[in-house]
LOSE-194655 format. One record per residue: chain; y, x, z of N, C-alpha, C in turn. Coordinates in Angstrom, 2 decimals. Each point is the difference from the previous one (the first is absolute). Layout:
pt mol:A nY:Y nX:X nZ:Z caY:Y caX:X caZ:Z cY:Y cX:X cZ:Z
...
***
This chain:
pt mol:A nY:91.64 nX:48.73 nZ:123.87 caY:0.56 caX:0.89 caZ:-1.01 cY:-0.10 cX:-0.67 cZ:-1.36
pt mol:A nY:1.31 nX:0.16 nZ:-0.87 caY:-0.31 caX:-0.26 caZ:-1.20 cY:-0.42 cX:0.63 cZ:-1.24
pt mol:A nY:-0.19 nX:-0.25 nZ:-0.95 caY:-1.09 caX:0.76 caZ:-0.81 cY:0.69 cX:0.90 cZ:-0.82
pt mol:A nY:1.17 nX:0.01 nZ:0.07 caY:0.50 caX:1.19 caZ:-0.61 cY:0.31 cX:1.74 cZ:1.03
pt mol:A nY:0.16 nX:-0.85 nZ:1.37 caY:-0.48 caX:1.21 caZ:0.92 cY:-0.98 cX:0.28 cZ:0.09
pt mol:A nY:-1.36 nX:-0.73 nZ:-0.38 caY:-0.98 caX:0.65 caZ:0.10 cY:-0.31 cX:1.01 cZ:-0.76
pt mol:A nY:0.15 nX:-0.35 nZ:-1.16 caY:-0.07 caX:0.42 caZ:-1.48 cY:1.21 cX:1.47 cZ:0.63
pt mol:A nY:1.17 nX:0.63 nZ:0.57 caY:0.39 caX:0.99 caZ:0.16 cY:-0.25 cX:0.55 cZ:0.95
pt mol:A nY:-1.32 nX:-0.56 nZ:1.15 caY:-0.67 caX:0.50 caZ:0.74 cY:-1.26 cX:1.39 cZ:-0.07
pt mol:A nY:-0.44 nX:-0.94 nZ:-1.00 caY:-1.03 caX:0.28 caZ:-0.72 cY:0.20 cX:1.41 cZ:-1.31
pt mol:A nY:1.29 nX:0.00 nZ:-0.52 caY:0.46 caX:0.94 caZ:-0.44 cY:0.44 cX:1.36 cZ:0.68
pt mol:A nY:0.46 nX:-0.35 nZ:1.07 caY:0.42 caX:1.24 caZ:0.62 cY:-1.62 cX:-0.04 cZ:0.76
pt mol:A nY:-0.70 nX:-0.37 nZ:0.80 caY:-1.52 caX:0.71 caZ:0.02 cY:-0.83 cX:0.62 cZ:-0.87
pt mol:A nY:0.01 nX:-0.46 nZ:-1.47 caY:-0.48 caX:0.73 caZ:-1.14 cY:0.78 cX:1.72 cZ:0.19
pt mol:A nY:1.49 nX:-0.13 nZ:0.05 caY:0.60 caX:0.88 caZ:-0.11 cY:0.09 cX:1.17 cZ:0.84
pt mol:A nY:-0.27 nX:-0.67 nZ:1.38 caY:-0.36 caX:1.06 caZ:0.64 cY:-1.57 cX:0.62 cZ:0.21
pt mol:A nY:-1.05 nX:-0.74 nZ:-0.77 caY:-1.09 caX:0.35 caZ:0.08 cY:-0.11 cX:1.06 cZ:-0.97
pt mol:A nY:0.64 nX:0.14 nZ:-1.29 caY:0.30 caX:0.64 caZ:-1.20 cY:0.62 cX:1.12 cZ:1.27
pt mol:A nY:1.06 nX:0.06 nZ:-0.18 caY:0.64 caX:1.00 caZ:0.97 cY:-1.40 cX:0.65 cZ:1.04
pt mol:A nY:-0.48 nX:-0.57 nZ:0.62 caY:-1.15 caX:0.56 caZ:0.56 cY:-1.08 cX:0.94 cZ:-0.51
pt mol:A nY:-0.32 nX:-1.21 nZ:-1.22 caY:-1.02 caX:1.23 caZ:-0.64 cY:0.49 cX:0.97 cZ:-1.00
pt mol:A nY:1.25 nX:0.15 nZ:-0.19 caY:0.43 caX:1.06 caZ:-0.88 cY:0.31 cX:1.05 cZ:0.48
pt mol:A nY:0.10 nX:-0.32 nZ:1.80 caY:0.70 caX:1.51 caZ:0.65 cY:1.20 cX:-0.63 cZ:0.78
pt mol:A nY:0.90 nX:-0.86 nZ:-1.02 caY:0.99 caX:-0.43 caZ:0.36 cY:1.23 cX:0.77 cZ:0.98
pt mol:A nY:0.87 nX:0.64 nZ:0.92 caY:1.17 caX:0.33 caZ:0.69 cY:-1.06 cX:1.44 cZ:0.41
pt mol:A nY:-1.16 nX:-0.01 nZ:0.51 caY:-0.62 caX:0.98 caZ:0.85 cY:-0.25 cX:0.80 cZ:-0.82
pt mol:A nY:-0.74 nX:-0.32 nZ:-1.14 caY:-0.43 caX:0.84 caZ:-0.85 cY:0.71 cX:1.36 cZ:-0.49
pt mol:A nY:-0.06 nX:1.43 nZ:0.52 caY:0.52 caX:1.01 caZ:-0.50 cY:0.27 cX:0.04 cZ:-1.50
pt mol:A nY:1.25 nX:0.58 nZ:-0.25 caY:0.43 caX:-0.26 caZ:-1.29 cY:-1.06 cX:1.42 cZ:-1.09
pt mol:A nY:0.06 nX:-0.33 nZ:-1.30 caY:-0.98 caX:1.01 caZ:-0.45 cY:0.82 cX:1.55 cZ:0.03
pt mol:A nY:-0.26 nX:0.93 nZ:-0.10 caY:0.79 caX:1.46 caZ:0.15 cY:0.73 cX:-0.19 cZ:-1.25
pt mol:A nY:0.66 nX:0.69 nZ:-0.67 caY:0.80 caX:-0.02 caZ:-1.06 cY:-0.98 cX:1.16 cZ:-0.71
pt mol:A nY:0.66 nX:-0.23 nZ:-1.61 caY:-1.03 caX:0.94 caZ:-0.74 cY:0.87 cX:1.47 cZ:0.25
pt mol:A nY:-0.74 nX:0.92 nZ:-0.65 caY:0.58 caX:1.28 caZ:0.57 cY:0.80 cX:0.23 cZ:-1.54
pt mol:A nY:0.84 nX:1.17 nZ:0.44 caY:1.30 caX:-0.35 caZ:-1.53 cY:-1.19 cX:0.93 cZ:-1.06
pt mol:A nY:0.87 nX:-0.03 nZ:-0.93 caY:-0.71 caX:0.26 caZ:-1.16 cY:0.24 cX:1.51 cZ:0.00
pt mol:A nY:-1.22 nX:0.26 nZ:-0.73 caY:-0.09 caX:2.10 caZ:0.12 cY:1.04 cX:0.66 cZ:-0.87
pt mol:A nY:0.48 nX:1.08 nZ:0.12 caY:1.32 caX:0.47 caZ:0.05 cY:-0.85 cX:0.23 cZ:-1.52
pt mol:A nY:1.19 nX:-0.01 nZ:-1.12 caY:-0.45 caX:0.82 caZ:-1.08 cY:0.28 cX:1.35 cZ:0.04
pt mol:A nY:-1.01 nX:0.59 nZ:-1.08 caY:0.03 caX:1.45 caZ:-0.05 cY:1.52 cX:0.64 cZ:-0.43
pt mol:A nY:1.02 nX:0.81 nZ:0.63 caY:1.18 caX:0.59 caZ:-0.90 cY:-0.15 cX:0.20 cZ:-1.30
pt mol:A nY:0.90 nX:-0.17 nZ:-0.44 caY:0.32 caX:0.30 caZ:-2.02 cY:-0.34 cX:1.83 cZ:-0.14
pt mol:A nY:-1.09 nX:0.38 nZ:-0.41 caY:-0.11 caX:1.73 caZ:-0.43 cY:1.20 cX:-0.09 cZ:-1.28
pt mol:A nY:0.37 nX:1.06 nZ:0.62 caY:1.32 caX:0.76 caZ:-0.92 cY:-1.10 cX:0.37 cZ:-1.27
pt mol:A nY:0.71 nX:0.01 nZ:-1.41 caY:-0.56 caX:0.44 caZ:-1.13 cY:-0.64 cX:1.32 cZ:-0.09
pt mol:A nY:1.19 nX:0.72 nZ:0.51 caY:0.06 caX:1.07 caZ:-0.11 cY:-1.29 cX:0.60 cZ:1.16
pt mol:A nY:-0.34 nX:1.59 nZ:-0.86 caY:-1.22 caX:1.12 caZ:1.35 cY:-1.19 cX:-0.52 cZ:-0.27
pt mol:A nY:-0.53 nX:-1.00 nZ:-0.74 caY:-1.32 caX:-0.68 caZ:-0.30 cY:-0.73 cX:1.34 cZ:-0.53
pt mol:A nY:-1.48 nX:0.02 nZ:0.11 caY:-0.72 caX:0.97 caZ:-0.63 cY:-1.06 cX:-0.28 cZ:-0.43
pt mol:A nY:-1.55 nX:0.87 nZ:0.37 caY:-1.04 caX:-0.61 caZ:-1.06 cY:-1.01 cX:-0.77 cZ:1.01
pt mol:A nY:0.56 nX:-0.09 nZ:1.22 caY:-0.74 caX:-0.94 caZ:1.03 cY:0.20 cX:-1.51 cZ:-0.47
pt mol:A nY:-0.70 nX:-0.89 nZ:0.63 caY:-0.13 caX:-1.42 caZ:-0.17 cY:1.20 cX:-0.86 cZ:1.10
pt mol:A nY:0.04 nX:1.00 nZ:0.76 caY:0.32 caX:-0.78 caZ:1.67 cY:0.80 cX:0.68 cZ:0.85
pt mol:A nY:0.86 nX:-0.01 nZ:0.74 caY:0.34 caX:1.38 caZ:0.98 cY:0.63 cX:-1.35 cZ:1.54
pt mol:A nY:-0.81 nX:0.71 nZ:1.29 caY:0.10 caX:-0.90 caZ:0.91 cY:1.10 cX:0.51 cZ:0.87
pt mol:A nY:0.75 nX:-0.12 nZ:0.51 caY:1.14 caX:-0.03 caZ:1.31 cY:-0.48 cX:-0.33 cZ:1.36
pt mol:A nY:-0.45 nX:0.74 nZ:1.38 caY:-0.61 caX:-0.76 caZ:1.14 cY:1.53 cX:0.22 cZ:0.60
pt mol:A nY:0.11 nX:-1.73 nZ:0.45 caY:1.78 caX:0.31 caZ:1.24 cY:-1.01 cX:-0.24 cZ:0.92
pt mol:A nY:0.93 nX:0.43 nZ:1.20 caY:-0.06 caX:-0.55 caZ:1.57 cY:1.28 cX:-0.65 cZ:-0.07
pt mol:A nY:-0.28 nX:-1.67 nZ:0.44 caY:0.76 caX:-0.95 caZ:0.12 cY:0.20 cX:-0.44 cZ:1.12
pt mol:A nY:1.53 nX:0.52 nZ:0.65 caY:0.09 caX:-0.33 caZ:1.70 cY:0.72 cX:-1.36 cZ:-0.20
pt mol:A nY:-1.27 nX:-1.00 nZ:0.65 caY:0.71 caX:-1.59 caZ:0.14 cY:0.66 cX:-0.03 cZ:1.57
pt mol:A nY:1.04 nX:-1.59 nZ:-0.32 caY:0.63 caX:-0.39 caZ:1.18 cY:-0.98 cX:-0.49 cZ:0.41
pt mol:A nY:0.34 nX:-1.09 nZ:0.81 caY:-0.46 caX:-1.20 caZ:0.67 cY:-0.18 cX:-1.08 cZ:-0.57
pt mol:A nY:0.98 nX:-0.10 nZ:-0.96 caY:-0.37 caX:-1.26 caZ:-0.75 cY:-0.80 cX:0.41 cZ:-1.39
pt mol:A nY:-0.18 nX:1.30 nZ:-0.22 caY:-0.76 caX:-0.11 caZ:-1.36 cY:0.93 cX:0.78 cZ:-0.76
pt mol:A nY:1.44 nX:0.77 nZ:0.38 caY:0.61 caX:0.31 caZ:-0.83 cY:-0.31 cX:1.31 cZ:-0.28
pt mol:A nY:0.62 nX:0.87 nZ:-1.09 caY:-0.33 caX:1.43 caZ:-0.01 cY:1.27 cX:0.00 cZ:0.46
pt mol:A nY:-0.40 nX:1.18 nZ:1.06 caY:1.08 caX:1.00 caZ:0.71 cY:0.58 cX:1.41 cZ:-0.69
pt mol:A nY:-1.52 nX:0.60 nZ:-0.46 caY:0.21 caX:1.21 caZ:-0.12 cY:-1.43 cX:0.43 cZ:-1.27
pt mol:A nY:0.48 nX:1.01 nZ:-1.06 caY:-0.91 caX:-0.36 caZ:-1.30 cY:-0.22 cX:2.18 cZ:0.14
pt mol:A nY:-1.89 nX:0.38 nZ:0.40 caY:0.43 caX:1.63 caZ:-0.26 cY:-0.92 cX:-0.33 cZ:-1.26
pt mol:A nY:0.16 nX:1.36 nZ:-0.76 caY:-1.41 caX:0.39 caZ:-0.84 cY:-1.04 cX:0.50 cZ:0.62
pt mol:A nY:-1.07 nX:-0.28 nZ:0.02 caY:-1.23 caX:0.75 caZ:0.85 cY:-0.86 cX:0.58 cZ:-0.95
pt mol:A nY:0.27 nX:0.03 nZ:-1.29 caY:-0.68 caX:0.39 caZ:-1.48 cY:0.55 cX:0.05 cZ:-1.18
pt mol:A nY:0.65 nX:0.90 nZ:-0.30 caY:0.88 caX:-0.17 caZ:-1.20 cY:-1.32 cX:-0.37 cZ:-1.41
pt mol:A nY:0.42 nX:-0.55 nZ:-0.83 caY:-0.67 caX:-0.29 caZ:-1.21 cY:0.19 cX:1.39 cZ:-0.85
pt mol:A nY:0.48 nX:0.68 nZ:0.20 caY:0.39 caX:1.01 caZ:-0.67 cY:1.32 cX:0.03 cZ:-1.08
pt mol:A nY:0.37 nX:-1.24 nZ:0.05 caY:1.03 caX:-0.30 caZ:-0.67 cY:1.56 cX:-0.29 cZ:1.02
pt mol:A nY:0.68 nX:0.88 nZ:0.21 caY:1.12 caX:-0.46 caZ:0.34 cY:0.78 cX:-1.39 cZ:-0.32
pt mol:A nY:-0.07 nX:-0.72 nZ:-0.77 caY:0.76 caX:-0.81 caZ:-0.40 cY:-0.84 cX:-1.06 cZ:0.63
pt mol:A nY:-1.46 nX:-0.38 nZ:-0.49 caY:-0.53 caX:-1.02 caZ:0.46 cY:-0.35 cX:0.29 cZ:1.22
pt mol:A nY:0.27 nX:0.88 nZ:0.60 caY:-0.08 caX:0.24 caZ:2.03 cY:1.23 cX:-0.89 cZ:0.14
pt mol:A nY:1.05 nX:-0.08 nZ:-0.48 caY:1.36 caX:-0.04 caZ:0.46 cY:0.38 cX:-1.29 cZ:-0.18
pt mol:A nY:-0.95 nX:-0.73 nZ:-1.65 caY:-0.02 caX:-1.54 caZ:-0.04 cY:-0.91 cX:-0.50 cZ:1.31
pt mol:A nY:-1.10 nX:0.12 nZ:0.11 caY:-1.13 caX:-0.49 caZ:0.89 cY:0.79 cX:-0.28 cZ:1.57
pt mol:A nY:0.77 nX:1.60 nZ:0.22 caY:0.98 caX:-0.35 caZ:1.39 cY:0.59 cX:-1.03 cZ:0.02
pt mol:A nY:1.36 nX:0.05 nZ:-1.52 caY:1.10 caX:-0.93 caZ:0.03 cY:-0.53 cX:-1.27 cZ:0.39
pt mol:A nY:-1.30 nX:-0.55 nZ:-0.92 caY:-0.45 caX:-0.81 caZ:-0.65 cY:-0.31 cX:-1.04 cZ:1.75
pt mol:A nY:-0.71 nX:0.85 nZ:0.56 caY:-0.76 caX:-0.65 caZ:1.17 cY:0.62 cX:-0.27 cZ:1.02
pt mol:A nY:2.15 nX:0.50 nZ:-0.27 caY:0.27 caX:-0.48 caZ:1.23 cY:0.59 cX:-1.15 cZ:-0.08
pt mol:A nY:-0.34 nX:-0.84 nZ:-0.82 caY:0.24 caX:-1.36 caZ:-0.49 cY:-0.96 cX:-1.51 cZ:0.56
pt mol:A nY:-1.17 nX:1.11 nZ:0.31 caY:-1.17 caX:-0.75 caZ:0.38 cY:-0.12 cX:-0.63 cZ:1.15
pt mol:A nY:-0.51 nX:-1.47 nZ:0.04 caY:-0.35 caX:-0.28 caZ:1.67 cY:-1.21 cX:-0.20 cZ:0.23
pt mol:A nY:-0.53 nX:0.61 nZ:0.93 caY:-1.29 caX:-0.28 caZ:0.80 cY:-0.13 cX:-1.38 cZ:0.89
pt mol:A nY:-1.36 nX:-0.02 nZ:-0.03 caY:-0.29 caX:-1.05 caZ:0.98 cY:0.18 cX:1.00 cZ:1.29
pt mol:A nY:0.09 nX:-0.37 nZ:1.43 caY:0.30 caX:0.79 caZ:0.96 cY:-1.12 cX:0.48 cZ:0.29
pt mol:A nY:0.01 nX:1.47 nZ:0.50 caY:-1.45 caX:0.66 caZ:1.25 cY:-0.11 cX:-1.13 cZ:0.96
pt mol:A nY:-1.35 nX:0.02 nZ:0.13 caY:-0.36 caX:-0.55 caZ:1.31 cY:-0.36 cX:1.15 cZ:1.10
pt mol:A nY:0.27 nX:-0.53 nZ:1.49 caY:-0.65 caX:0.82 caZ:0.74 cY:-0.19 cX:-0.91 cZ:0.80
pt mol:A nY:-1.59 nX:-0.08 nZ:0.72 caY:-0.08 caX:-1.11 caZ:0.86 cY:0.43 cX:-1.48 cZ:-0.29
pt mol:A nY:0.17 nX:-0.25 nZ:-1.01 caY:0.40 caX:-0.82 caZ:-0.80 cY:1.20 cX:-0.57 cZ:0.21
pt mol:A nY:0.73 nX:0.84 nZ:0.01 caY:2.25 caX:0.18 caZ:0.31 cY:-0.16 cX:0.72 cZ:-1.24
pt mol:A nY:1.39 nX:-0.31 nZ:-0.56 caY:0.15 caX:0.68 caZ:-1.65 cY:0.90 cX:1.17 cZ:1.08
pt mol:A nY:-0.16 nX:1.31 nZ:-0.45 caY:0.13 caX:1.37 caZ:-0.06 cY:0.58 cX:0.95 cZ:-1.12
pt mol:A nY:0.67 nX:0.70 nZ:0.53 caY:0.82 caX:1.08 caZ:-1.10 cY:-1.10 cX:1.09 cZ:0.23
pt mol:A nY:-0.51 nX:0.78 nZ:-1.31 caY:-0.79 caX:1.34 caZ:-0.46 cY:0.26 cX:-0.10 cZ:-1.39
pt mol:A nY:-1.09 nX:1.01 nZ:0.03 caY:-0.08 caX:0.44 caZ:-1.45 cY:-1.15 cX:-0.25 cZ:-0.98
pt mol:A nY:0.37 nX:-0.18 nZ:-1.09 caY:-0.97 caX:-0.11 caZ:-1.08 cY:0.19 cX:1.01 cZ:-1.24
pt mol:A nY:-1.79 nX:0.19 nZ:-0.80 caY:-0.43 caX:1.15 caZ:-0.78 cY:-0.01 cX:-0.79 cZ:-1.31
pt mol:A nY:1.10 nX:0.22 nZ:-0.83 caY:-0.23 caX:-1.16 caZ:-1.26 cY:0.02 cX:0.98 cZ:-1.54
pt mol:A nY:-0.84 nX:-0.02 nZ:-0.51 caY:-0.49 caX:0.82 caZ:-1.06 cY:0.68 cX:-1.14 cZ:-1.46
pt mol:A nY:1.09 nX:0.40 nZ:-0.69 caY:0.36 caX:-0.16 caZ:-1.33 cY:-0.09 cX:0.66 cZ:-1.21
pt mol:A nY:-0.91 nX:-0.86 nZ:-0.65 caY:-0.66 caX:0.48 caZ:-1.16 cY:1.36 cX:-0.28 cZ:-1.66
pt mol:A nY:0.07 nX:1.02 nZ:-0.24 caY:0.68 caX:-0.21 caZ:-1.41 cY:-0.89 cX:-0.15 cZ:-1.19
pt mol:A nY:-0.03 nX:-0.50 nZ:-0.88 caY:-0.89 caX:0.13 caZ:-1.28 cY:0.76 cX:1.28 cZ:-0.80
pt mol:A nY:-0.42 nX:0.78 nZ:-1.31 caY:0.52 caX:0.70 caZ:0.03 cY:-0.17 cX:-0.06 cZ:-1.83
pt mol:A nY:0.61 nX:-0.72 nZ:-0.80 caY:-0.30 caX:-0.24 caZ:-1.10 cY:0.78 cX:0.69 cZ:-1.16
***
């Protein structure tokens, strides 16, 4: 052999030793990050009073993939308007999926939106 095959012998063994200890083809890929948390809906100006805060609880019926299906009120804030943003607002949102048995799953979720109330 001549010494420039050796010399690309020797490179691709480095390379696959690298490949080895990094994980290389086998190595499970890392999960993906989970998306970013839905922001809170815009509170309408208007109906504010001498509270600090007024909260909205939905029940959020997800798909399968994380989507909203279906948006109820399970707690009005006492404010009609910001019940009605908090709904609009959340059916915009995507979830990471339910697990069950660890298969992503369609249910429901209890999601409490807080308005400031300034």
């Amino acid at each position: 052999m001549d010494a420039s095959r050796i010399s690309a012998l020797r490179t691709g063994v480095r390379c696959l030793l690298l490949l080895g200890i990094a994980g290389g083809a086998s190595a499970a890929p890392p999960p993906p990050p989970p998306p970013p948390l839905p922001p809170n809906p815009a509170a309408p100006t208007e109906g504010a009073d001498e509270r600090n805060s007024a909260t909205v609880v939905l029940i959020i019926e997800l798909a399968v993939d994380g989507a909203v299906r279906g948006v109820e009120i399970e707690k009005s804030s006492g404010f009609p308007k910001l019940d009605a943003a908090a709904a609009e607002g959340a059916t915009r949102w995507l979830f990471n999926p339910l697990q069950v048995d660890g298969q992503p799953a369609a249910g429901k979720v209890r999601v409490p939106v807080q308005f400031p109330l300034d």
